[in-house]
N, C-alpha and C positions, 0 to 999 in steps of 0.2 A: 112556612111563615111563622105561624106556633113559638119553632123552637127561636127563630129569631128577635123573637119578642120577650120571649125567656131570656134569652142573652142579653137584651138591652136592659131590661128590670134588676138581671143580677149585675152588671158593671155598674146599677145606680145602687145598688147597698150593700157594692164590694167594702167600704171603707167599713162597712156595720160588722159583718158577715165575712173576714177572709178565707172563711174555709170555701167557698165558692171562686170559682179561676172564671175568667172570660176568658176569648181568643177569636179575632178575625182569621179567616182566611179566604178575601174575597173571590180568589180564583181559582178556589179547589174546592174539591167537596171528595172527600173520602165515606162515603157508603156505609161504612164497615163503623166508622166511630159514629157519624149519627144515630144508626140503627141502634149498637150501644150506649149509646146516651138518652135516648128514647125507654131504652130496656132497664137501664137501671139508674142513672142520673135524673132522668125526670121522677121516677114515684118517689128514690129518695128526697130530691126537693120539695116535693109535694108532703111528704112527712116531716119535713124540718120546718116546713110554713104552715103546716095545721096547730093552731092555735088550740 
């Protein structure tokens, strides 16, 4: 739930921010990229919003 909420926050300040990508995909879930996005997409983000 976390990262979908991540996902909703960056499509609202893609237009700020395009280095950030959004992407649904309501009927799949591949494992493999969350775990990777958890791994390194999240703390990145987390250093590009520390103020």
């Amino acid at each position: 739930m976390s990262l979908t909420i991540i996902g909703e926050a960056v499509a609202r300040i893609a237009n700020k921010h395009p280095e950030f990508v959004s992407a649904h995909g309501y009927f799949e879930l591949d494992l493999g990229i969350v775990w990777a996005t958890v791994q390194k997409d999240v703390p990145d983000l987390l250093t590009e919003l520390s103020w």
